[in-house]
N, C-alpha and C positions, 0 to 999 in steps of 0.2 A: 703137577708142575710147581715147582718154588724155585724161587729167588734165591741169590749168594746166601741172605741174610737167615732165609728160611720161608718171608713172607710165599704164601699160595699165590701164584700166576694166575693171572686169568686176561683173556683175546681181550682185548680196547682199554687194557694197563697205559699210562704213560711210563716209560722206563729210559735208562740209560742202560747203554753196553758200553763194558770196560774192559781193558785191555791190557794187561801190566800197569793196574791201578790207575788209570787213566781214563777217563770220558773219551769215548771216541763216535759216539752214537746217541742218541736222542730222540725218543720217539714215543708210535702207539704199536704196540706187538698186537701181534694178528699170525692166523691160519697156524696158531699153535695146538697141538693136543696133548691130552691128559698120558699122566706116564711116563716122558721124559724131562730131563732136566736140561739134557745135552742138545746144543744144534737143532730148536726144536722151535718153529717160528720164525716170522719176518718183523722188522722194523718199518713202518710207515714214517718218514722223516717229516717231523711237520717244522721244520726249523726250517726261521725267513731268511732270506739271503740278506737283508743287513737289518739290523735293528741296534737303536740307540744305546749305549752303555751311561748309565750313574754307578759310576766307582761303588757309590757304599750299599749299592744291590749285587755287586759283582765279587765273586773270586778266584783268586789265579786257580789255573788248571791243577800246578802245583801241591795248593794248597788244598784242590780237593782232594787230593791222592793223597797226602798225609792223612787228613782225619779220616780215609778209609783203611789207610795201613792202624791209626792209633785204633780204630774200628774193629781191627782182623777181619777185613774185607778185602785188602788189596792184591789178596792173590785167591785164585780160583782153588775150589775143594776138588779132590782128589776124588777121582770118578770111583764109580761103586763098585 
């Protein structure tokens, strides 16, 4: 199992799932197995329902999604 990037997956990863280069999920993957890449796994959401923002730890949603296009991340690989 690997990541967009390449990195090897492995169950109690923290990850994000994207979505037309877009954060749309945050978490720890679990009840994934070896083999696929696709559809393969759940998200344990461990994200609080509010917590504080400092602007200069923070950045726009936006702007993660460009450094993952400048990346060639921002769009999913073409199945096998």
């Amino acid at each position: 199992m690997h990541y967009r990037n390449g990195r090897e997956a492995k169950n109690g990863d923290k990850i994000v799932k994207l979505n037309g280069g877009q954060i749309v999920a945050f978490g720890v993957l679990h009840s994934a197995t070896p083999g696929n890449d696709y559809c393969n796994g759940y998200i344990a959401v461990i994200q609080q329902a509010n917590d504080y923002a400092c602007m200069v730890d923070c950045l726009h949603v936006d702007d993660v999604a460009g450094l993952l296009a400048s990346a060639e991340l921002g769009e999913r690989p073409k199945g096998k």
